[in-house]
PDB file of N, CA, C and O in Angstrom:
ATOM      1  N   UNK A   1     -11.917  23.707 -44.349  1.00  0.00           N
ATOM      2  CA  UNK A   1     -10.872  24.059 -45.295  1.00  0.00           C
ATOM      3  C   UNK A   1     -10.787  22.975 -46.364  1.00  0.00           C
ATOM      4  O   UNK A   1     -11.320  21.867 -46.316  1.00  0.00           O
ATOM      5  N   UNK A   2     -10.258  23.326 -47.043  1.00  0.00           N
ATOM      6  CA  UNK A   2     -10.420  22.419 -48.653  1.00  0.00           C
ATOM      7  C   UNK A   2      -9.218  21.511 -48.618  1.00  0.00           C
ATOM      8  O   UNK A   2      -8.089  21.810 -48.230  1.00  0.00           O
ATOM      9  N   UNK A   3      -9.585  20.506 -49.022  1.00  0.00           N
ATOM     10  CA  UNK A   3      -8.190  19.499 -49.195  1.00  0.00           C
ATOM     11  C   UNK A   3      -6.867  19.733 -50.050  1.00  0.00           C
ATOM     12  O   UNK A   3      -7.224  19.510 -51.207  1.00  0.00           O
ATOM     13  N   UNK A   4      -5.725  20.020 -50.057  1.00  0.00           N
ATOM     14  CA  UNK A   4      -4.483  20.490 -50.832  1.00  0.00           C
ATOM     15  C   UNK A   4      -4.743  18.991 -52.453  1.00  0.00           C
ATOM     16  O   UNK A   4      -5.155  17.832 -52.511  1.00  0.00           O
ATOM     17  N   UNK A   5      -4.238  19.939 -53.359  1.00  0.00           N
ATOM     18  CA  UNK A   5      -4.284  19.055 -54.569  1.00  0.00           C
ATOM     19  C   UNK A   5      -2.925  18.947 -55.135  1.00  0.00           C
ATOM     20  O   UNK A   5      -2.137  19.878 -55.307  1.00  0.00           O
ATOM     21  N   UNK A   6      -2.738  17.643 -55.417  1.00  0.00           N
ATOM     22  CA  UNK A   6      -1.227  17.784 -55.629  1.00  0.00           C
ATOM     23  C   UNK A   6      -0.848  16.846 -56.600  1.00  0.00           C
ATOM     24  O   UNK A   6      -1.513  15.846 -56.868  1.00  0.00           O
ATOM     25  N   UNK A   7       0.239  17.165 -57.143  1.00  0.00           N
ATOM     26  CA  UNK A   7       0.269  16.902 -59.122  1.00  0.00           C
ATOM     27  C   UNK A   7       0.832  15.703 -59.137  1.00  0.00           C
ATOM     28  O   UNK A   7       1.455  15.559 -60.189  1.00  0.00           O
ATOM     29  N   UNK A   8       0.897  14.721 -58.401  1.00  0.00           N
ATOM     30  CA  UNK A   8       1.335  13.536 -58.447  1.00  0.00           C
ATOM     31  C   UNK A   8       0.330  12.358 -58.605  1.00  0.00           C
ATOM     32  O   UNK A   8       0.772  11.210 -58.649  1.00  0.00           O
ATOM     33  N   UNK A   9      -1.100  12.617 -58.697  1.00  0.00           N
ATOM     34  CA  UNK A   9      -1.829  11.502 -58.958  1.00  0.00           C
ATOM     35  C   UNK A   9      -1.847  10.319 -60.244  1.00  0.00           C
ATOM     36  O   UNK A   9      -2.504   9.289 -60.394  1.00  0.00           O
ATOM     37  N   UNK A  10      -0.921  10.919 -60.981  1.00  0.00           N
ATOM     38  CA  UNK A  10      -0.546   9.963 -62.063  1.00  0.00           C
ATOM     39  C   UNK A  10       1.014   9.135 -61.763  1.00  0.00           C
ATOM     40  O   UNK A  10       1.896   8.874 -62.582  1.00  0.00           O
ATOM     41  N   UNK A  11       0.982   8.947 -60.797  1.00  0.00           N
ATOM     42  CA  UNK A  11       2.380   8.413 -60.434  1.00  0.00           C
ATOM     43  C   UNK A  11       2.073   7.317 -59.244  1.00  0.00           C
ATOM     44  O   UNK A  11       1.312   7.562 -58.308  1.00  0.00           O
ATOM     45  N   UNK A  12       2.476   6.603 -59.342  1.00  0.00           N
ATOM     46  CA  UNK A  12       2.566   4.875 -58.388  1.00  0.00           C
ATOM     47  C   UNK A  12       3.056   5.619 -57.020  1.00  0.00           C
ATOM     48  O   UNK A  12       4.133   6.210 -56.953  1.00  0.00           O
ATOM     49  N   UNK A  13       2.449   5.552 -56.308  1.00  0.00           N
ATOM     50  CA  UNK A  13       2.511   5.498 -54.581  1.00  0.00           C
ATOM     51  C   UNK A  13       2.750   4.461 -53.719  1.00  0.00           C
ATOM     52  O   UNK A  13       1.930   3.955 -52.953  1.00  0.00           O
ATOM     53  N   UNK A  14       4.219   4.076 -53.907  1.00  0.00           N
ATOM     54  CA  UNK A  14       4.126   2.555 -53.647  1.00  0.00           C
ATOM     55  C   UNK A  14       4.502   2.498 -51.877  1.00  0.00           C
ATOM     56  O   UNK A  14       5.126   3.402 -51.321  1.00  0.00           O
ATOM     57  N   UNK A  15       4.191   1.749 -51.445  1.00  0.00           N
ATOM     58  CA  UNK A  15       4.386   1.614 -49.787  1.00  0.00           C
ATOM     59  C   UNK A  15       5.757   0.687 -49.720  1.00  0.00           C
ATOM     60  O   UNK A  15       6.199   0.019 -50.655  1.00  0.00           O
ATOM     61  N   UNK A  16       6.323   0.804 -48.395  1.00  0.00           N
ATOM     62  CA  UNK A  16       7.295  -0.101 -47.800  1.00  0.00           C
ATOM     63  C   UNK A  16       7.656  -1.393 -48.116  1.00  0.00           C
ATOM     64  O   UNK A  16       8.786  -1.862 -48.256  1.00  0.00           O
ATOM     65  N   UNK A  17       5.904  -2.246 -48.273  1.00  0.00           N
ATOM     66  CA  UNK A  17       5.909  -3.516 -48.435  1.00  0.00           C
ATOM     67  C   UNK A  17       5.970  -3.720 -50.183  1.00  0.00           C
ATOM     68  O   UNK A  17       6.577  -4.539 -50.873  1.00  0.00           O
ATOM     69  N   UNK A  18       5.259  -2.839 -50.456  1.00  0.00           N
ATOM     70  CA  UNK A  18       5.167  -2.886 -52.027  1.00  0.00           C
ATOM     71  C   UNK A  18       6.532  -2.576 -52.867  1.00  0.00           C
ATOM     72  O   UNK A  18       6.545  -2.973 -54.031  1.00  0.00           O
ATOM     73  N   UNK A  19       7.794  -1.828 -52.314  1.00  0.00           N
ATOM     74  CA  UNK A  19       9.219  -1.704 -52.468  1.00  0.00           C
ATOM     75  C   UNK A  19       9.974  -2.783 -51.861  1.00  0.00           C
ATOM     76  O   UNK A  19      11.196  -2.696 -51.741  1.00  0.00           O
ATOM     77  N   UNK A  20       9.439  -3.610 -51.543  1.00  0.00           N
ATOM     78  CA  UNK A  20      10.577  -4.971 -51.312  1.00  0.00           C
ATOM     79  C   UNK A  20       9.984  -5.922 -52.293  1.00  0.00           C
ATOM     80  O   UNK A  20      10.793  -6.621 -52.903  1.00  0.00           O
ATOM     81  N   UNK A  21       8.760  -6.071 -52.546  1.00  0.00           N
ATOM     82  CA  UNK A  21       8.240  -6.872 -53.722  1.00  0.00           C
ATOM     83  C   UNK A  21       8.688  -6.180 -54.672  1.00  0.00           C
ATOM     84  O   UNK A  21       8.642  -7.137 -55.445  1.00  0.00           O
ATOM     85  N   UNK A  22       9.105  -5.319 -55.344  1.00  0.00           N
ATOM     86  CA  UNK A  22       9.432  -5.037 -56.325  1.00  0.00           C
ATOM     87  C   UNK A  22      10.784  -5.284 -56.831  1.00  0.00           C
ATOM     88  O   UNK A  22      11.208  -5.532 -57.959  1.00  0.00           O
ATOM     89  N   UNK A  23      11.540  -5.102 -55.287  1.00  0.00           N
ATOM     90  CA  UNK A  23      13.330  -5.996 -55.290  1.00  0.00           C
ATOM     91  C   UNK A  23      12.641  -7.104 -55.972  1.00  0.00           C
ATOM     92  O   UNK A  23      12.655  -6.875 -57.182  1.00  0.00           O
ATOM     93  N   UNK A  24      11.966  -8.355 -55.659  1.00  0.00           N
ATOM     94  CA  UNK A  24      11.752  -9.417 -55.827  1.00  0.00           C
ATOM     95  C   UNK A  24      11.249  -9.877 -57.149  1.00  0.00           C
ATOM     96  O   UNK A  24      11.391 -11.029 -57.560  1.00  0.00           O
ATOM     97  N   UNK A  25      10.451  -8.589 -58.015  1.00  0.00           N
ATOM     98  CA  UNK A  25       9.846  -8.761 -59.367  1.00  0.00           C
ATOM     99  C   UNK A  25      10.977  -8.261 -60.175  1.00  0.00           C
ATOM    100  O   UNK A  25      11.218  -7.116 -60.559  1.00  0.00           O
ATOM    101  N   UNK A  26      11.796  -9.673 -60.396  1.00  0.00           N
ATOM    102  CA  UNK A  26      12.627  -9.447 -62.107  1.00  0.00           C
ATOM    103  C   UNK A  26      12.339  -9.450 -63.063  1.00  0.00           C
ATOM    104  O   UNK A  26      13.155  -9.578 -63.976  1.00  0.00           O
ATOM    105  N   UNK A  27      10.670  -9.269 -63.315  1.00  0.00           N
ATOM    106  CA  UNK A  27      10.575  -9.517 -64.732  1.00  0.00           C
ATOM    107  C   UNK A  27       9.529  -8.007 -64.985  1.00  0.00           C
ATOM    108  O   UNK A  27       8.816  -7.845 -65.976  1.00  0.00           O
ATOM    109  N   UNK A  28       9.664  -7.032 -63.850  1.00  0.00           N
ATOM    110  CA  UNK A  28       8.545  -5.443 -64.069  1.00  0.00           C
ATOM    111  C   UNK A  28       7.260  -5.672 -63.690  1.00  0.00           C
ATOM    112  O   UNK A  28       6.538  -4.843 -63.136  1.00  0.00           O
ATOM    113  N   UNK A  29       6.844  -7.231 -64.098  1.00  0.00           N
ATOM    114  CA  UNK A  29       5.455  -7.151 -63.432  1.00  0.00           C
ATOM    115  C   UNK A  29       4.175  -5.729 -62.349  1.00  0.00           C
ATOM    116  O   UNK A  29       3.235  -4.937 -62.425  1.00  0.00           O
ATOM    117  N   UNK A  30       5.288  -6.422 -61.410  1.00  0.00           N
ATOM    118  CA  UNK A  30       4.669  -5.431 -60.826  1.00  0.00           C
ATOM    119  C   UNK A  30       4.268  -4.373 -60.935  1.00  0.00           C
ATOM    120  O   UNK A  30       3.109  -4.184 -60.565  1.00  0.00           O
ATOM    121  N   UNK A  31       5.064  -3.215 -61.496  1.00  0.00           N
ATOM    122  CA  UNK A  31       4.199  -1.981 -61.948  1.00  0.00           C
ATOM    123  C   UNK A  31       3.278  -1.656 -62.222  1.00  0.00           C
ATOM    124  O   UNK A  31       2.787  -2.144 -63.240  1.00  0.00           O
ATOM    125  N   UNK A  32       2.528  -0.642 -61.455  1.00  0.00           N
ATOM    126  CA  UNK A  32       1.166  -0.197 -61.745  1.00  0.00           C
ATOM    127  C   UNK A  32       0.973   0.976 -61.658  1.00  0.00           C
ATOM    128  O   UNK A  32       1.057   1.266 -60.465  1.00  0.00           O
ATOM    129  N   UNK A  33       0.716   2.000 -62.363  1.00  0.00           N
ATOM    130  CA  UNK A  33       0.045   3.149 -61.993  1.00  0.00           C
ATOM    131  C   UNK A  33      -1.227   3.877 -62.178  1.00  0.00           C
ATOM    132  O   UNK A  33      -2.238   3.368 -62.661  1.00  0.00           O
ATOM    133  N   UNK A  34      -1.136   4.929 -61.823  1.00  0.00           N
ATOM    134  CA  UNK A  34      -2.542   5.315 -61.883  1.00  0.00           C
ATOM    135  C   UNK A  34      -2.758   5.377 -63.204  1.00  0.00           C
ATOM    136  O   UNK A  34      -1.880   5.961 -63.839  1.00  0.00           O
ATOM    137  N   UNK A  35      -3.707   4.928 -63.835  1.00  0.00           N
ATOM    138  CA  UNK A  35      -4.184   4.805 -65.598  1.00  0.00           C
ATOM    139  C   UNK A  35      -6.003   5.570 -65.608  1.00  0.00           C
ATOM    140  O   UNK A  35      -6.865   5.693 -64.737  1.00  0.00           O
ATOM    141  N   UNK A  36      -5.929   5.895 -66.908  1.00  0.00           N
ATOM    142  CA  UNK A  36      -7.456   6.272 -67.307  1.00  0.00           C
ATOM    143  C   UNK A  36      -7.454   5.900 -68.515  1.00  0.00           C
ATOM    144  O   UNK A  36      -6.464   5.714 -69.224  1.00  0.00           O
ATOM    145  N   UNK A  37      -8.847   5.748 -68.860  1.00  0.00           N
ATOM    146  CA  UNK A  37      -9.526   5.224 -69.577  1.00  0.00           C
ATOM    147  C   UNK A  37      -8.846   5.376 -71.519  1.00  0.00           C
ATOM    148  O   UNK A  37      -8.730   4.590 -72.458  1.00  0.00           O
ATOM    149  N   UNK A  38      -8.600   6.632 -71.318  1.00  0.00           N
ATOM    150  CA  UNK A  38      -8.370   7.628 -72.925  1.00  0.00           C
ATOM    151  C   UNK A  38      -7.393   8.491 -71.919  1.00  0.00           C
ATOM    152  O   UNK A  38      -7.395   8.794 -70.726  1.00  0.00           O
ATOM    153  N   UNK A  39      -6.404   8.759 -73.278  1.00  0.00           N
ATOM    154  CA  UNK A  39      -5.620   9.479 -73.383  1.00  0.00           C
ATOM    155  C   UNK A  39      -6.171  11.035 -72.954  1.00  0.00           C
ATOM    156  O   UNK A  39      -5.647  11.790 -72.135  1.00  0.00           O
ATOM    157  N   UNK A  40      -7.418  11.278 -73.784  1.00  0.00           N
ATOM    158  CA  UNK A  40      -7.758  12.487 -73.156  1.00  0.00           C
ATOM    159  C   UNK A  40      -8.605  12.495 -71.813  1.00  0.00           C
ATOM    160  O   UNK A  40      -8.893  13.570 -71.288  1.00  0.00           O
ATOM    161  N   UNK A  41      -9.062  11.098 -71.177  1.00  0.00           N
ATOM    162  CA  UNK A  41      -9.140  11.833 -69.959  1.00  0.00           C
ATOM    163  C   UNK A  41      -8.037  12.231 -69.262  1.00  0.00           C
ATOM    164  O   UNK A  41      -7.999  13.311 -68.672  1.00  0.00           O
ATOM    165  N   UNK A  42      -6.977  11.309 -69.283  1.00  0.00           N
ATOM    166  CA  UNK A  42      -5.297  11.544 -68.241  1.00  0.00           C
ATOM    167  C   UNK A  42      -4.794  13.231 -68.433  1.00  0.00           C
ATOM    168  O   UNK A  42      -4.000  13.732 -67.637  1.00  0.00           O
ATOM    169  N   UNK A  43      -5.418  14.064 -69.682  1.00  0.00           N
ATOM    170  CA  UNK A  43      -5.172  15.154 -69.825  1.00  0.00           C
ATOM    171  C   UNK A  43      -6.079  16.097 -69.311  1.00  0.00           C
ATOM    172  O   UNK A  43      -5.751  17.235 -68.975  1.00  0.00           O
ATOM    173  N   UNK A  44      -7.246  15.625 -69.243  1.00  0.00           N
ATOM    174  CA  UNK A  44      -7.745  16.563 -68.952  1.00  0.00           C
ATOM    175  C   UNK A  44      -7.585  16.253 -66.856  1.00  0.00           C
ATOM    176  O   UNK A  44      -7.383  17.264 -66.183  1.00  0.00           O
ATOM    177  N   UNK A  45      -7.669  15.237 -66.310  1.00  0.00           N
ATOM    178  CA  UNK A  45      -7.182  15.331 -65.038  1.00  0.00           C
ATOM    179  C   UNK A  45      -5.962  16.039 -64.804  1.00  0.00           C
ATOM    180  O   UNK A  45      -5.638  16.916 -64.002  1.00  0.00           O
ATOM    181  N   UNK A  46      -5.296  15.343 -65.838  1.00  0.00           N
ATOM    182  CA  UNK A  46      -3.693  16.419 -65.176  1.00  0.00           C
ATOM    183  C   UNK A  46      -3.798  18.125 -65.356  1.00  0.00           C
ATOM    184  O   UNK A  46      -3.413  19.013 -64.595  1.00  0.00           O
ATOM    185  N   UNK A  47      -4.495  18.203 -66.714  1.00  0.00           N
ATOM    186  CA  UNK A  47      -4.384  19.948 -67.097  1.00  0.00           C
ATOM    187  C   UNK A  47      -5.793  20.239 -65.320  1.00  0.00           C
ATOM    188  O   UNK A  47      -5.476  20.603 -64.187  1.00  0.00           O
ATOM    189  N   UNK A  48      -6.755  19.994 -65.686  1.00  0.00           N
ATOM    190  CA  UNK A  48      -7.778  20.612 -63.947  1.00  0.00           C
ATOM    191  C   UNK A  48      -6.861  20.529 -62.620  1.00  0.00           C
ATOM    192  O   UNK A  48      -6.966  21.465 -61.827  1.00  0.00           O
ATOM    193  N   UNK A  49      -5.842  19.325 -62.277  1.00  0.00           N
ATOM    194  CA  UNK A  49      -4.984  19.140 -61.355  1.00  0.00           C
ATOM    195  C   UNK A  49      -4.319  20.608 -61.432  1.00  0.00           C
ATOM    196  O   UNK A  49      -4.737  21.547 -60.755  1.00  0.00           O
ATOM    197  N   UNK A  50      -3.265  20.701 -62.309  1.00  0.00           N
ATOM    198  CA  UNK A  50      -2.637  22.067 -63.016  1.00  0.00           C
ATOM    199  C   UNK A  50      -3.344  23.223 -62.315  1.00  0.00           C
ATOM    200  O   UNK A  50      -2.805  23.859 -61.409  1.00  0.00           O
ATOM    201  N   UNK A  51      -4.720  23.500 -62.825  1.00  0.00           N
ATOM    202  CA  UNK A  51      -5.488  24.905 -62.309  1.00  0.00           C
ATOM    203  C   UNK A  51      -5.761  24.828 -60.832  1.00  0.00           C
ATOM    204  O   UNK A  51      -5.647  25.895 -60.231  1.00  0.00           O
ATOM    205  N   UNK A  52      -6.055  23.909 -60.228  1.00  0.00           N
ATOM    206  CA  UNK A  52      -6.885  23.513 -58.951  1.00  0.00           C
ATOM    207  C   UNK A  52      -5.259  24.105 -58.014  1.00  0.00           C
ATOM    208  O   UNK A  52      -5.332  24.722 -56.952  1.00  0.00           O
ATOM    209  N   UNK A  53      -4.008  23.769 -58.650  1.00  0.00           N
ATOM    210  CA  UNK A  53      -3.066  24.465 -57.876  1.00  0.00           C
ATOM    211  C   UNK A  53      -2.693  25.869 -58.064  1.00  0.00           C
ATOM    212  O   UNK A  53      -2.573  26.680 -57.145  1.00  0.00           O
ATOM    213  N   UNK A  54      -2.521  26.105 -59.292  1.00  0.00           N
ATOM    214  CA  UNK A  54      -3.011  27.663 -59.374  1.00  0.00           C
ATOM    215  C   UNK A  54      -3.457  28.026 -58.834  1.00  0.00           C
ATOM    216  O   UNK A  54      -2.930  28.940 -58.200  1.00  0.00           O
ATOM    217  N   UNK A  55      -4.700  27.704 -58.588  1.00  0.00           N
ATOM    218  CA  UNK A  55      -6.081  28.391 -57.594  1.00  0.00           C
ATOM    219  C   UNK A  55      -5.517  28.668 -56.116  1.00  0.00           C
ATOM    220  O   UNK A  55      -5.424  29.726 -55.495  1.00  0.00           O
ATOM    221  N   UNK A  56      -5.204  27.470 -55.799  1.00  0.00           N
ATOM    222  CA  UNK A  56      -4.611  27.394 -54.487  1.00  0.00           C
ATOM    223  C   UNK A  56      -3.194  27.917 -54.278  1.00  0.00           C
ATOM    224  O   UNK A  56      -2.763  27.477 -53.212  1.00  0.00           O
ATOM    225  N   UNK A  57      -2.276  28.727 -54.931  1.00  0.00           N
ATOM    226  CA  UNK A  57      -1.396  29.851 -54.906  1.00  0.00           C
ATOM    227  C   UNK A  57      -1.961  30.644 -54.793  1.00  0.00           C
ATOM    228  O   UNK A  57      -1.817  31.161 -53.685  1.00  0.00           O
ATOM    229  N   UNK A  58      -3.175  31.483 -55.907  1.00  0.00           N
ATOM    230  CA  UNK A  58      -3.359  32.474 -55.916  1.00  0.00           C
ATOM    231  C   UNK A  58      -4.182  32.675 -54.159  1.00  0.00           C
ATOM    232  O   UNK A  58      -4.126  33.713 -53.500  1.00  0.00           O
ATOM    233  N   UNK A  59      -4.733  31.674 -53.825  1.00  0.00           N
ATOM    234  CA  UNK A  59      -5.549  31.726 -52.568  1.00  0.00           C
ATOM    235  C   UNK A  59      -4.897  32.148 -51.746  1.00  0.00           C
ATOM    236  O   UNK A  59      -5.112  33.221 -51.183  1.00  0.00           O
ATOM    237  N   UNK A  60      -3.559  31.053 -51.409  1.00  0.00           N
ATOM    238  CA  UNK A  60      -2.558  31.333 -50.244  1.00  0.00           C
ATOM    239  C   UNK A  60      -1.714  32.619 -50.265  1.00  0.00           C
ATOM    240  O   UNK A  60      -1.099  33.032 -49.281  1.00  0.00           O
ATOM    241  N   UNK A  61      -1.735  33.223 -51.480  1.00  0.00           N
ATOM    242  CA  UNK A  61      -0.882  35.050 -51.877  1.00  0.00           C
ATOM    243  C   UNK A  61      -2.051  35.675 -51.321  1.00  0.00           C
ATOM    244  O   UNK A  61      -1.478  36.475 -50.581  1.00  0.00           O
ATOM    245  N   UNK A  62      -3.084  35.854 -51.170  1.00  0.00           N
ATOM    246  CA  UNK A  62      -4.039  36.388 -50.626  1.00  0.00           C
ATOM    247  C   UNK A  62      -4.286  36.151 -49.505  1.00  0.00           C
ATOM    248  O   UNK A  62      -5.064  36.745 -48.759  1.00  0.00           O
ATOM    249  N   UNK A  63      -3.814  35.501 -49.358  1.00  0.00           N
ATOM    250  CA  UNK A  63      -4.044  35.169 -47.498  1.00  0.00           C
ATOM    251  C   UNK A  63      -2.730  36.136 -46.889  1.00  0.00           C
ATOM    252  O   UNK A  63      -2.760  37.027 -46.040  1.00  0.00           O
ATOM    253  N   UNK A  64      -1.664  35.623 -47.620  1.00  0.00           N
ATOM    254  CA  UNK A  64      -0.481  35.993 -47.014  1.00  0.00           C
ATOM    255  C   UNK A  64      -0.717  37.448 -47.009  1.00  0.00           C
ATOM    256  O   UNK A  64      -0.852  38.130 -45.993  1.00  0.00           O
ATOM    257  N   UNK A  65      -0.764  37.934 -48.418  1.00  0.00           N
ATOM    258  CA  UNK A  65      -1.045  40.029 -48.357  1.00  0.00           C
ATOM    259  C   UNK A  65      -2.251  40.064 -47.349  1.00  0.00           C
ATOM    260  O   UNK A  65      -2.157  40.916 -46.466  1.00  0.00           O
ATOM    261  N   UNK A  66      -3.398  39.246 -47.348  1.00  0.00           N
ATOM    262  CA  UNK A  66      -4.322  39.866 -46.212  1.00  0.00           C
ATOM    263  C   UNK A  66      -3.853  39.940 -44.628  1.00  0.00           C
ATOM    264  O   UNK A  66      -4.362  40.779 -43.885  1.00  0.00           O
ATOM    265  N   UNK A  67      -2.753  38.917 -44.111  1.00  0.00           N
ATOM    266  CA  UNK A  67      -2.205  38.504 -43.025  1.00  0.00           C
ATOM    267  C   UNK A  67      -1.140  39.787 -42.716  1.00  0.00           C
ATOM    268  O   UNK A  67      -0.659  40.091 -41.625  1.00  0.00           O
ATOM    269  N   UNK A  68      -0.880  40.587 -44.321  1.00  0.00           N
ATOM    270  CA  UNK A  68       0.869  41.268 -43.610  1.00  0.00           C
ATOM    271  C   UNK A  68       0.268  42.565 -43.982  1.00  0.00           C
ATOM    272  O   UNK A  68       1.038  43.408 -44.441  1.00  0.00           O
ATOM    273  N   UNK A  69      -1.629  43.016 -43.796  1.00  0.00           N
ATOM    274  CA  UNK A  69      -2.112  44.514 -43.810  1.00  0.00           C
ATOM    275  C   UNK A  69      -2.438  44.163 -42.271  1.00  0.00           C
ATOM    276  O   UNK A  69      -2.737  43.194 -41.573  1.00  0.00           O
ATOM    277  N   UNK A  70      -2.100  46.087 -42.132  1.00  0.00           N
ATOM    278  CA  UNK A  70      -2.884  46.285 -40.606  1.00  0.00           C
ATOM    279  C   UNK A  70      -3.687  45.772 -40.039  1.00  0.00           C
ATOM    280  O   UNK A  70      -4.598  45.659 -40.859  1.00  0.00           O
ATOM    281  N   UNK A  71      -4.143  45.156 -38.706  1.00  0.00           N
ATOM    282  CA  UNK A  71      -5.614  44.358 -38.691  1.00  0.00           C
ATOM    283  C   UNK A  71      -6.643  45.834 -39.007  1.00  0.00           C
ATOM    284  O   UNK A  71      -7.705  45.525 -39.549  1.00  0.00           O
ATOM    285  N   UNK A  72      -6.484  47.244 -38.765  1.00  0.00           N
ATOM    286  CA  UNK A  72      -7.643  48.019 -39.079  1.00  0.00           C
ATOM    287  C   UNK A  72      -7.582  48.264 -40.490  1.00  0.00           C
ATOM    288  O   UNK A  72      -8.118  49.354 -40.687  1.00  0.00           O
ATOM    289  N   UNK A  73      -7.243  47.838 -41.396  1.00  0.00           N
ATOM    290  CA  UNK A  73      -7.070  48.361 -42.507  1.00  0.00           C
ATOM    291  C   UNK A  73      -7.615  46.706 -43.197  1.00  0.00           C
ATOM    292  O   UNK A  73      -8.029  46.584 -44.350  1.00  0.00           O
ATOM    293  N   UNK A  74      -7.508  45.700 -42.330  1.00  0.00           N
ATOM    294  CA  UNK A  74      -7.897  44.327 -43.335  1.00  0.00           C
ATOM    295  C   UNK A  74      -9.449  44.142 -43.187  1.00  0.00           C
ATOM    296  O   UNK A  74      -9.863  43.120 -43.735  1.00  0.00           O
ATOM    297  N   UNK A  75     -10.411  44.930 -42.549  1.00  0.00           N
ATOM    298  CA  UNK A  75     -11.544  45.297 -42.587  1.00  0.00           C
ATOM    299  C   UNK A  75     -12.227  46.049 -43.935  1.00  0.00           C
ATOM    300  O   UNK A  75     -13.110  45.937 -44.785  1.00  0.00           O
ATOM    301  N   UNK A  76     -11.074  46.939 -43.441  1.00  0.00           N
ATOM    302  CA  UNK A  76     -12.198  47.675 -44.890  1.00  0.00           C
ATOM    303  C   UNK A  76     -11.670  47.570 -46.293  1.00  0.00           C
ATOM    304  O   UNK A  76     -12.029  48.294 -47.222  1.00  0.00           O
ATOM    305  N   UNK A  77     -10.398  46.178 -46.390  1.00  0.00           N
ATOM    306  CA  UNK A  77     -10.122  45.569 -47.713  1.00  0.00           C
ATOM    307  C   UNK A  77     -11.285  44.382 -48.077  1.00  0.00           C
ATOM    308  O   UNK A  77     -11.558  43.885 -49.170  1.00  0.00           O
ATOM    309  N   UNK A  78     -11.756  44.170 -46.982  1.00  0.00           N
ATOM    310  CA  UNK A  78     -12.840  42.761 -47.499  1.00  0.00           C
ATOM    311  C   UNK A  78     -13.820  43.894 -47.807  1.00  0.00           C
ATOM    312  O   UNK A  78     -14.372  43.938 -48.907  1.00  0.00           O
ATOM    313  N   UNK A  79     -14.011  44.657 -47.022  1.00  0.00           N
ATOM    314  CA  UNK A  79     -15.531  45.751 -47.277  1.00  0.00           C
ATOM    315  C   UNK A  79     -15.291  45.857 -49.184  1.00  0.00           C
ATOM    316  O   UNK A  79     -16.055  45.349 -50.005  1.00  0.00           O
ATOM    317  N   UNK A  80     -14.596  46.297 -49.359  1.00  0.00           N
ATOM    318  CA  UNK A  80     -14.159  46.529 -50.609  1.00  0.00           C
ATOM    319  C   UNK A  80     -14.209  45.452 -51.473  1.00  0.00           C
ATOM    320  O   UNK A  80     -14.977  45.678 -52.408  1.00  0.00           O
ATOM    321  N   UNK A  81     -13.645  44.293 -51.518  1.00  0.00           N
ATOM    322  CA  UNK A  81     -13.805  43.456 -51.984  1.00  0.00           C
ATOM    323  C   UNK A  81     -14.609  42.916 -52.155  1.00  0.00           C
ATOM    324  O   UNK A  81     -14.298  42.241 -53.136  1.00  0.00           O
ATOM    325  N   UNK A  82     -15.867  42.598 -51.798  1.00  0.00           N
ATOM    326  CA  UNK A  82     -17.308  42.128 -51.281  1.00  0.00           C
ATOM    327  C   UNK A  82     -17.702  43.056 -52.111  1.00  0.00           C
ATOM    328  O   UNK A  82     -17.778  42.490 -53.202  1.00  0.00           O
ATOM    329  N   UNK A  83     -18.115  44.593 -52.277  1.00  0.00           N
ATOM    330  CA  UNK A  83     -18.668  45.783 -52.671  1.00  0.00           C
ATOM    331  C   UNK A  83     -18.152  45.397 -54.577  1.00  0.00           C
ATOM    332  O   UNK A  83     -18.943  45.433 -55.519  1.00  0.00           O
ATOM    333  N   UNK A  84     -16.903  45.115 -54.658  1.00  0.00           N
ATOM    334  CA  UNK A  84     -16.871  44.795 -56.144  1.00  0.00           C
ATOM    335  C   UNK A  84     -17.245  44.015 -56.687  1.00  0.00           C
ATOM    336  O   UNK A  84     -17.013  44.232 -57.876  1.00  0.00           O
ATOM    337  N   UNK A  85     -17.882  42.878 -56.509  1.00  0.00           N
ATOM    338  CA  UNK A  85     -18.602  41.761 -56.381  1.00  0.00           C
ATOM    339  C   UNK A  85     -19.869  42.402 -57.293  1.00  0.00           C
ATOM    340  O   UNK A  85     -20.879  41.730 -57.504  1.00  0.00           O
TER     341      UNK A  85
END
């Protein structure tokens, strides 16, 4: 199964230890986040991020309608599906 993609990769993931150092940084230092190179790569990761979840709605609505047809009737929806191909 495919790994879930999720729209937060441009955002600081900071851990436990890394939130008490940050109590401790009065001057912002610390901050870091995820950065790229050009402006248009950060867009074009975030806009593919964007579709890659799309994708993965439209996947999981298809699972779900294939899960809530008859099991004799979810046979000959793949037959079909496959055949339009």
């Amino acid at each position: 199964m495919h790994s879930r993609v999720t729209s937060d990769f441009l955002v600081a993931q900071p851990s436990f230890v890394s939130g008490i150092a940050r109590l401790l940084d009065l001057y912002g230092l610390y901050d870091a986040y995820n950065t790229s190179r050009a402006a248009g790569e950060a867009d074009y990761k975030a806009l593919l991020s964007d579709w890659c979840i799309v994708g993965q709605d439209i996947q999981d609505a298809m699972t779900a309608f294939e899960c809530s047809l008859p099991p004799e009737s979810r046979k000959s929806a793949q037959i079909e599906l496959f055949a339009a191909r």
